[in-house]
C-alpha positions as CSV (number, residue, x, y, z in Angstrom):
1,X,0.0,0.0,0.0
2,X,3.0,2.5,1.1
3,X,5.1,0.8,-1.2
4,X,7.6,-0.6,2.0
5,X,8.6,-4.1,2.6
6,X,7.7,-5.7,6.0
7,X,11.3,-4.9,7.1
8,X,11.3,-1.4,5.7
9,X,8.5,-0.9,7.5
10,X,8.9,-2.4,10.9
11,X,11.8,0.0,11.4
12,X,8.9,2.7,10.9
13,X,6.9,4.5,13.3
14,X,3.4,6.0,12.7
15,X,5.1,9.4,12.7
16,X,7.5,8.6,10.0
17,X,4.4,7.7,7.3
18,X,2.2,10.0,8.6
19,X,1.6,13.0,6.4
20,X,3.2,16.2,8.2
21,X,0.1,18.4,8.6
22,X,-1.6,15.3,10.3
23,X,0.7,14.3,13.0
24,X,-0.5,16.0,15.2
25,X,-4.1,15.1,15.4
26,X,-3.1,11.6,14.5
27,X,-0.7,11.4,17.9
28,X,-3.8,13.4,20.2
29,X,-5.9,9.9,19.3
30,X,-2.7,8.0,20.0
31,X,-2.1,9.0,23.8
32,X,-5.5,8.7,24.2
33,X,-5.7,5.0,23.4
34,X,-2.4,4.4,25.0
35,X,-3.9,6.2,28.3
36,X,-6.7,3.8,28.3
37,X,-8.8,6.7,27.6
38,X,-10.0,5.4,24.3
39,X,-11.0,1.7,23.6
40,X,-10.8,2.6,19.6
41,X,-11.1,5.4,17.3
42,X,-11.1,5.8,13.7
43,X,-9.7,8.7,11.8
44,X,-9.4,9.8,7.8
45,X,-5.5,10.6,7.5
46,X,-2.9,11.0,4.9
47,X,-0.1,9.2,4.8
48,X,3.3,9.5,3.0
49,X,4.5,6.8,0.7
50,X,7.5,5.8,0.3
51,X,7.8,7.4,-3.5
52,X,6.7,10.3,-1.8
53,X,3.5,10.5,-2.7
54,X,0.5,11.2,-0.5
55,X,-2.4,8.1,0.2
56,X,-5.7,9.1,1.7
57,X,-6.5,6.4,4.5
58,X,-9.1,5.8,7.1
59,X,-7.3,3.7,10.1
60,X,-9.3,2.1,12.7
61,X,-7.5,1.4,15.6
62,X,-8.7,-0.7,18.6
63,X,-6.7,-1.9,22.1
64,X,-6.0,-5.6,23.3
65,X,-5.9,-5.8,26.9
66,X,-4.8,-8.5,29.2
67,X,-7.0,-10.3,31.9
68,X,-7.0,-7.3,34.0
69,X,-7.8,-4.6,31.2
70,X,-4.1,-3.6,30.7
71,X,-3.3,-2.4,27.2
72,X,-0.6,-4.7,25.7
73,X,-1.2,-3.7,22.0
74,X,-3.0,-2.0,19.5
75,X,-4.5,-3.0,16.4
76,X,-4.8,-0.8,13.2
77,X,-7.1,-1.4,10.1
78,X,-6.0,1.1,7.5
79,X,-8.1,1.7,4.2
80,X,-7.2,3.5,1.1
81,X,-9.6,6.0,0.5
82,X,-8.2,8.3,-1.6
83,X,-10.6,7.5,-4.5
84,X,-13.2,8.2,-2.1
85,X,-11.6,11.3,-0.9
86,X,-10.7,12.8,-4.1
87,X,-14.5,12.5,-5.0
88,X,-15.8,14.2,-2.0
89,X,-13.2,17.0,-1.9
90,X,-14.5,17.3,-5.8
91,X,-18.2,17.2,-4.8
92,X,-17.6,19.6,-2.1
93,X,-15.9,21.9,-4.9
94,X,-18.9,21.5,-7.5
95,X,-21.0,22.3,-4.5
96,X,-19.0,25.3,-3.5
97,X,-18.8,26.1,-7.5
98,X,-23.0,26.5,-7.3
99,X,-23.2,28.2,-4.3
100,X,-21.0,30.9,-5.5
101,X,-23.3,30.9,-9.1
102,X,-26.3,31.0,-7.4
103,X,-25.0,34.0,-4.9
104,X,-23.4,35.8,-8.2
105,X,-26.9,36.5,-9.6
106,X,-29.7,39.0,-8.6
107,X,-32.2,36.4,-9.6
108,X,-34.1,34.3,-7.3
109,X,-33.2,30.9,-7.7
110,X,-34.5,28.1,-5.1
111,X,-35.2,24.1,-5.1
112,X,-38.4,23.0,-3.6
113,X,-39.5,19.5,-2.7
114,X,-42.4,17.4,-3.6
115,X,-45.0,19.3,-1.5
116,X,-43.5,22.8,-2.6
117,X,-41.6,23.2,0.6
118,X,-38.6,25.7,-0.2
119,X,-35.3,23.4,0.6
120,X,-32.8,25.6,-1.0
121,X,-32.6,29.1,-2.0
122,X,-30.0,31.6,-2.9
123,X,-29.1,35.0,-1.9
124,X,-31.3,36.5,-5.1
125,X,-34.8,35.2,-3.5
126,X,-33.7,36.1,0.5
127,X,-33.0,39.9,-1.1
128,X,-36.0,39.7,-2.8
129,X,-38.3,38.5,0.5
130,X,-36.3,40.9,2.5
131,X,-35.0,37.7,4.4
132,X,-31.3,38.0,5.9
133,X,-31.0,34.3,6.7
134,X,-32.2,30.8,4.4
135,X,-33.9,29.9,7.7
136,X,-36.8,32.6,7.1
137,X,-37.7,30.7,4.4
138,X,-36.7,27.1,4.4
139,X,-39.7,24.5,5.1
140,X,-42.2,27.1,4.0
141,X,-44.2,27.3,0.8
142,X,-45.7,30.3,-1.4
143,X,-49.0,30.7,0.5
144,X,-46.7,31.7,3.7
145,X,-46.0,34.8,1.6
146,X,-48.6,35.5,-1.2
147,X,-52.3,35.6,-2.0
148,X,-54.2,32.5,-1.8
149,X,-54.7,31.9,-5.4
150,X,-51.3,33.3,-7.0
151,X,-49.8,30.6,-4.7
152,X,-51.9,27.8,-5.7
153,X,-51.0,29.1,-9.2
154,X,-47.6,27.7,-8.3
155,X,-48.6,25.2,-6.8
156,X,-50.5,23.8,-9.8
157,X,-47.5,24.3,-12.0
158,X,-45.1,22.5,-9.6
159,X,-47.7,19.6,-9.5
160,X,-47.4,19.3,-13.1
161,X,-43.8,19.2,-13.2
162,X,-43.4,16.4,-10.8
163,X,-46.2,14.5,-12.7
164,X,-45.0,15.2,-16.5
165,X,-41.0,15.9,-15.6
166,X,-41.7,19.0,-18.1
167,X,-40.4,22.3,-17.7
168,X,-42.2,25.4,-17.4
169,X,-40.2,28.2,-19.5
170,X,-40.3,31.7,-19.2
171,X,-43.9,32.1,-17.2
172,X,-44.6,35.7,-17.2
173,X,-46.4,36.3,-13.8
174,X,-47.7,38.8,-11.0
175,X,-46.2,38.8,-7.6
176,X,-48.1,40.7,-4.8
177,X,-47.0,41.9,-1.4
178,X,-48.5,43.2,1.5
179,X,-45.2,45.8,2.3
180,X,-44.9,47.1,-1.6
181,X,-46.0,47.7,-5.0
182,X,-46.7,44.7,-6.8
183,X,-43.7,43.5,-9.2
184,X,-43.6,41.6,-12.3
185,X,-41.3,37.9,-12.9
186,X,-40.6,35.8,-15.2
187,X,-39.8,32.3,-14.2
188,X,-38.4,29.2,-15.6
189,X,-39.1,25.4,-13.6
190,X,-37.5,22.0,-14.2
191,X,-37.9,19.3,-12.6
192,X,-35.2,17.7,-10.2
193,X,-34.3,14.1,-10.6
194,X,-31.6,11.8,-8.1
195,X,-29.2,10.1,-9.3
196,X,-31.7,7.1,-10.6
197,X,-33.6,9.6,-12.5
198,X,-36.7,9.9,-10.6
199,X,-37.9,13.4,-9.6
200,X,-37.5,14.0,-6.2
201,X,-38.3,18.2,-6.6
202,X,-38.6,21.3,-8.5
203,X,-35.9,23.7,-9.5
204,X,-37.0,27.7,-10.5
205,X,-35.1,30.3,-11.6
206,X,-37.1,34.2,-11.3
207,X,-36.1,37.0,-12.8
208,X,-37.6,40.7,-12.2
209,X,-38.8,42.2,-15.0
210,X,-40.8,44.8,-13.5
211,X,-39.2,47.8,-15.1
212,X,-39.6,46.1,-18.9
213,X,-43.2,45.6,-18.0
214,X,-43.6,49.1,-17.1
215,X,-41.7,50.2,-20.2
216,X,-44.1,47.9,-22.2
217,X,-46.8,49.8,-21.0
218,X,-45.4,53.0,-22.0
219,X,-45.1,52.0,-25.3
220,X,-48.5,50.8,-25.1
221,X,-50.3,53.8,-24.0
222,X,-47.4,55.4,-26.6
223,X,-48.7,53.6,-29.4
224,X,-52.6,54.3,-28.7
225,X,-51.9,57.7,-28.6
226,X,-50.3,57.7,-32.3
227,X,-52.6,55.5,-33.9
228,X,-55.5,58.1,-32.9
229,X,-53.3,60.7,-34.1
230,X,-52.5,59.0,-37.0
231,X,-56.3,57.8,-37.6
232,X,-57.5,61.3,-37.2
233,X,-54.9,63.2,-39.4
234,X,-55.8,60.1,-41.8
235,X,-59.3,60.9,-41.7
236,X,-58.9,64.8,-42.0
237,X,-56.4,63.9,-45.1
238,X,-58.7,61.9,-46.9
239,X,-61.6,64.3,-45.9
240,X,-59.0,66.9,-47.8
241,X,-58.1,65.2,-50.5
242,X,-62.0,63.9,-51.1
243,X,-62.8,68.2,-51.0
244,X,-59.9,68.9,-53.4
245,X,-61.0,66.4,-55.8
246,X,-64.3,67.5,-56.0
247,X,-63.5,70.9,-56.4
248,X,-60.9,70.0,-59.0
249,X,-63.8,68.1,-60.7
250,X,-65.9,71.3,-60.4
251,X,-63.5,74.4,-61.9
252,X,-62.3,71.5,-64.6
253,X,-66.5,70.6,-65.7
254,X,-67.1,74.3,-65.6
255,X,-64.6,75.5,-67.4
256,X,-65.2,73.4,-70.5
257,X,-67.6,75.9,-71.5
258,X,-66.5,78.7,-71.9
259,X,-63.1,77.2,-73.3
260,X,-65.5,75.8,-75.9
261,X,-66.7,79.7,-76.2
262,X,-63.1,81.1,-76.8
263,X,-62.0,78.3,-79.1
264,X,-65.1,78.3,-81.4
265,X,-65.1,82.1,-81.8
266,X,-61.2,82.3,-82.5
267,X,-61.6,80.6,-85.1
268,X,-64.8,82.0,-86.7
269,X,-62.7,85.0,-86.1
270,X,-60.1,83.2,-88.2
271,X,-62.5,81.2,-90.9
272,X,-64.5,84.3,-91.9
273,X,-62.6,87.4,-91.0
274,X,-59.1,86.5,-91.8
275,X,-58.9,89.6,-94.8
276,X,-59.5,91.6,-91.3
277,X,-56.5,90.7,-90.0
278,X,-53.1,91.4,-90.6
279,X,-50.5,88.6,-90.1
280,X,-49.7,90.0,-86.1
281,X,-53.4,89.5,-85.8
282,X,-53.7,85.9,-87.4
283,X,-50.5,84.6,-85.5
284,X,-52.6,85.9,-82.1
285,X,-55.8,84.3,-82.9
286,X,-54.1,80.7,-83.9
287,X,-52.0,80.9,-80.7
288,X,-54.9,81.4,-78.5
289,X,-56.5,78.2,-80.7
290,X,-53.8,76.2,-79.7
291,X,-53.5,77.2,-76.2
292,X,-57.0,76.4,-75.7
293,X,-56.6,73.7,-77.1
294,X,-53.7,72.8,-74.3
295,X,-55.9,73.5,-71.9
296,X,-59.0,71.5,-73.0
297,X,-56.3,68.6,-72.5
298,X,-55.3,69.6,-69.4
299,X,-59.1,69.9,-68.2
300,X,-59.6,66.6,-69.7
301,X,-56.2,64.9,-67.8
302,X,-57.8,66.6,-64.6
303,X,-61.1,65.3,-65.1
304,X,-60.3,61.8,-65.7
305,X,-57.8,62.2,-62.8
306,X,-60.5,63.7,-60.2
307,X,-63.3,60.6,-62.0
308,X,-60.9,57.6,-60.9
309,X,-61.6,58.2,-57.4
310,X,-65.3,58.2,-58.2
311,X,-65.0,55.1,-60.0
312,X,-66.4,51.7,-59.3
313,X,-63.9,48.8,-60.2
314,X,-65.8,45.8,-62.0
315,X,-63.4,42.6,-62.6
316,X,-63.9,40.7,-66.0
317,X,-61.6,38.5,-68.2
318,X,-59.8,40.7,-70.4
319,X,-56.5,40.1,-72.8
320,X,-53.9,42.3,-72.3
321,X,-52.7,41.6,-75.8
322,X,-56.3,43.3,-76.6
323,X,-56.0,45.9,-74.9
324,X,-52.2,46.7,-76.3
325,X,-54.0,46.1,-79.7
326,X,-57.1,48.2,-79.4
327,X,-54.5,51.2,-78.2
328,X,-52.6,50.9,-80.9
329,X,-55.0,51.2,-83.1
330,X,-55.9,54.6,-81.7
331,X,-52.2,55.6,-82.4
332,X,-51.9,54.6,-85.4
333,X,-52.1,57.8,-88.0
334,X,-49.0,59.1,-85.6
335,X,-47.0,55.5,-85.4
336,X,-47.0,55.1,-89.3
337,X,-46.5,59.0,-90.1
338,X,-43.4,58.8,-87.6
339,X,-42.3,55.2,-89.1
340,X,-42.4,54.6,-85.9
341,X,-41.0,51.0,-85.0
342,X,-42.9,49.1,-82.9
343,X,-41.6,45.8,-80.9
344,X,-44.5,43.6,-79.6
345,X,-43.2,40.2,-77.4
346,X,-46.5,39.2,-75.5
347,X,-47.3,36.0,-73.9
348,X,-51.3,35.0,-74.8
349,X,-53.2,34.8,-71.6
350,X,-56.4,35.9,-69.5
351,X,-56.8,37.2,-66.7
352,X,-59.0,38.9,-64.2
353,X,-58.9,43.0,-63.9
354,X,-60.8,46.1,-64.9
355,X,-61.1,46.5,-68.7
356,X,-61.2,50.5,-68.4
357,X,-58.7,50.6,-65.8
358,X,-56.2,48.5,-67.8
359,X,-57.4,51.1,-71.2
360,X,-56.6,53.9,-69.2
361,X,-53.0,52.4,-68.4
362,X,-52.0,50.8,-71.5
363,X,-52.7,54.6,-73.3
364,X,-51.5,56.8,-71.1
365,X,-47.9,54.5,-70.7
366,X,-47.8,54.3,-74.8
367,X,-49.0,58.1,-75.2
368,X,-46.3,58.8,-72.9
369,X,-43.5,56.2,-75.1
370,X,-44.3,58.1,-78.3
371,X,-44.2,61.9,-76.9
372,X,-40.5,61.4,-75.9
373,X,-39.7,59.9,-79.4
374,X,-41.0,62.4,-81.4
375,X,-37.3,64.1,-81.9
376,X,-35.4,60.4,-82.7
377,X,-34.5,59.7,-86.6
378,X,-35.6,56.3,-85.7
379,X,-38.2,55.9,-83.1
380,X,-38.4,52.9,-81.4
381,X,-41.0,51.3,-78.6
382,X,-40.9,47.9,-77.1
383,X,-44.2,46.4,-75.3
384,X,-44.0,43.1,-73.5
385,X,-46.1,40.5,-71.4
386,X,-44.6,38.3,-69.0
387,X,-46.6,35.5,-67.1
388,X,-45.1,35.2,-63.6
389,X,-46.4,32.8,-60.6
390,X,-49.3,35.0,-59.2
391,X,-48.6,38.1,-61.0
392,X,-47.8,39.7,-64.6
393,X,-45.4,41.9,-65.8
394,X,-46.0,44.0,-68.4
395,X,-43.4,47.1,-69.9
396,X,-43.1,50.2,-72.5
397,X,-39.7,50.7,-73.5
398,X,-38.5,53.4,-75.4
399,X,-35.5,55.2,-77.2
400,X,-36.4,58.4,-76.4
401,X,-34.7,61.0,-74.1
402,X,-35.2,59.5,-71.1
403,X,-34.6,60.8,-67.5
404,X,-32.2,60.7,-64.5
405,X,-33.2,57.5,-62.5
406,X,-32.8,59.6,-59.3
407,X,-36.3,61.1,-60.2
408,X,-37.8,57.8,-61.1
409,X,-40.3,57.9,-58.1
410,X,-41.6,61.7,-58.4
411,X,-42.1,61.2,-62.3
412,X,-45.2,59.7,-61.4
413,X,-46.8,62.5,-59.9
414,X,-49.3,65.1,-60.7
415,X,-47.6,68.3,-62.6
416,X,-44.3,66.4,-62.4
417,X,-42.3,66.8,-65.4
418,X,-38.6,66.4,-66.0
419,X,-38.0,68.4,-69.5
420,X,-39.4,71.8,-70.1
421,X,-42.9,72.1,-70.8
422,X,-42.6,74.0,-74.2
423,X,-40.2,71.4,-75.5
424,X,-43.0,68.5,-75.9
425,X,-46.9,68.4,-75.3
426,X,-48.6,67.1,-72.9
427,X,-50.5,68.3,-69.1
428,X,-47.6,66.0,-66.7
429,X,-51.1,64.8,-65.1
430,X,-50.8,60.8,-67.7
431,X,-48.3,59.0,-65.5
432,X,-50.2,60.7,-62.5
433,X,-53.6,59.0,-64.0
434,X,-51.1,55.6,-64.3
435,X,-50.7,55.7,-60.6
436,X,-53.7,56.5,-59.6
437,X,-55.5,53.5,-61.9
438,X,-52.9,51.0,-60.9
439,X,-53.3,51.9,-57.1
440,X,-57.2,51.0,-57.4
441,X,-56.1,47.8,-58.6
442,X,-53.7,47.2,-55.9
443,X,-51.0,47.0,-58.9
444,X,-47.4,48.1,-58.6
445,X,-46.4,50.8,-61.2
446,X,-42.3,51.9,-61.9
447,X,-39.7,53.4,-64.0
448,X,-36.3,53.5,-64.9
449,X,-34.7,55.5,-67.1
450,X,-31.3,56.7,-68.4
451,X,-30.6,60.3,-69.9
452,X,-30.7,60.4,-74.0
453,X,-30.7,56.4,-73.6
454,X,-34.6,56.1,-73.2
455,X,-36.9,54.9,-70.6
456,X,-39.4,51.5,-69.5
457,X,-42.2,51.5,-67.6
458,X,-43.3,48.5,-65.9
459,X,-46.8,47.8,-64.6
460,X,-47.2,44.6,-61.9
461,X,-50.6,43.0,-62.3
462,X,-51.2,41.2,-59.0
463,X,-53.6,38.3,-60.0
464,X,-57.1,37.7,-59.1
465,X,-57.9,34.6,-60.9
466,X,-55.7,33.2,-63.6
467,X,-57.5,31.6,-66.0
């Protein structure tokens, strides 16, 4: 065991293999047994080997007396223990390696038994009970501190633990005391098994988060506060917009009139008095022709801008192709004056949309692809129609003059127009009527452009039912 032979060793005394820092309790029990004061002790020692190292051993050492109750001798049992010991010296530092986790933390962490009973806590939940020792709360359960039914609340959750062995994660719970304002927790529970894996307890784990809770509320109240803001600016918005439409639908009606008045009698003026006039007087009148002329347009763009708001959307089956077609055919006087090229790749299908909605679209995108041509050699547009999974693209593109992509989003809206106005017709209000039509159909509308390049416009038809 030391590593001595019997002859080594019977030249030995107990002192000699006896472990320095252990001598001396090892000789106390020694004089005690030689005094007769001690029929037999036993006592966990170390002793030194004879390669020097150190052997745990528990020696139990009892006295033979003679027929009178002399001591004559002693005899010693010694066991190696130092697997043994080793284990417990590691248990005790595991145990001392929780105890200083659990203390490190401000969360309230305790072990309860079978019947809820607290049996260990840490210094997290004695802080949080106001509690200075364990003893205030060991062997007592949640109704010694708490209202009757949050602790049964508990209760039933520990119960289930110990009958399912699930865990309980992140409960999100009330605690009230009678001493202070109530506080919020959120608490974890496992169960606790022994070393045979059957569950002997409960194991929780509570963290305060009573200052998240309040900041959750906050936001709350925050957030209610915004959305009747929002809802009521909304509401005075659309109440704006609703009033500006209508009047823009009013002045626009009510000015056709007269325009009508001014045009017709310019050019009477011009048909029948024209040897009236001198040249100054003709250039005048066929100037105020044309600009009435602009400006029945623009009431027109206006009017069909303010009607789309009034307008009901019907879904039927149409053909885009059709509609390409049937808009085409309106522009085609201008198309085959300007040899103007035109690129059709369309994929046949039906679909589901508005007919006059789509009309609207389709004439105002290729009105717009022709305008910006009109100073090209060659002028070229290119239309196509993609199927996709649950939608449809379909783009104008153009060789025209294009625009700086920077400006692709505000080209789109009313009186938005990135050339001068005398270099090529139009009111700025088509794309704005694009917009507005694909917006009632929940469609996605977009551009892209580069300057003296050209432009495409796409249009995104969401599908309703693809036939």
């Amino acid at each position: 065991m030391w590593g001595y032979s019997k002859e080594e060793l019977l030249t030995k005394t107990v002192v000699d293999v006896t472990h320095p820092e252990d001598i001396k309790k090892s000789l106390k029990y020694t004089r005690l047994i030689d005094k007769n004061k001690l029929k037999h002790f036993t006592l966990e020692k170390r002793y030194v080997c004879k390669d020097g190292h150190t052997m745990w051993g528990r020696v139990t050492v009892s006295t033979v007396c003679d027929e009178e109750g002399n001591p004559i001798y002693h005899i010693a049992v010694i066991e190696d223990v130092s697997e043994s010991r080793l284990a417990s010296q590691a248990l005790d530092n595991e145990r001392l390696l929780l105890n200083a986790i659990m203390d490190s933390t401000a969360d309230a962490i305790y072990v309860k038994d079978p019947q809820s009973r607290f049996v260990r806590v840490n210094k997290g939940i004695l802080d949080k009970y106001s509690f200075t020792t364990p003893e205030q709360i060991l062997g007592k359960t949640d109704f010694d501190f708490f209202p009757a039914d949050l602790a049964q609340q508990d209760f039933a959750d520990e119960h289930k633990i110990l009958q399912t062995g699930q865990p309980l994660m992140g409960l999100e719970g009330i605690e009230i005391w009678a001493d202070r304002p109530p506080t919020w927790v959120s608490t974890t529970k496992v169960a606790v098994r022994d070393y045979e894996g059957k569950i002997i307890g409960t194991l929780g784990i509570s963290r305060d988060i009573t200052d998240r809770k309040q900041k959750e509320e906050e936001i709350l109240l925050l957030n209610k506060s915004l959305e009747k803001k929002v809802e009521a600016r909304t509401k005075d918005l659309l109440l704006k917009n609703k009033e500006l439409e209508e009047f823009t639908y009013t002045v626009s009606h009510d000015l056709k009139a007269p325009l009508r008045g001014i045009s017709g009698y310019s050019t009477l003026l011009l048909q029948e008095h024209a040897d009236q006039l001198d040249n100054e007087g003709k250039g005048f009148l066929e100037k105020l022709i044309l600009s009435s002329e602009q400006l029945s347009c623009l009431i027109d763009d206006l009017l069909t801008y303010s009607r789309l708001e009034k307008r009901e959307v019907t879904f039927s089956t149409i053909s885009v192709q059709e509609i390409v077609k049937v808009n085409l055919d309106q522009f085609r006087s201008e198309i085959n004056s300007r040899n103007v090229l035109i690129h059709l790749d369309m994929t046949p299908s039906l679909l589901q949309s508005s007919y006059d909605l789509m009309m609207t679209i389709v004439h105002n995108y290729l009105d717009n692809a022709l305008k910006f041509t009109s100073r090209r050699t060659q002028p070229e547009i290119w239309i196509e129609y993609r199927d996709m999974d649950d939608s449809s693209l379909l783009s104008f593109r153009d060789n025209g003059i294009g625009f700086d992509n920077t400006y692709a989003e505000k080209i789109f809206d009313v009186f938005q127009r990135l050339n001068h106005s005398g270099e090529y017709s139009g009111t700025g209000i088509g794309l704005a009527i694009v917009k507005k039509a694909a917006g009632l159909l929940n469609y996605q509308v977009w551009a892209e452009g580069k300057v003296d390049i050209g432009a495409t416009f796409y249009i995104k038809i969401l599908h309703q039912k693809h036939l």
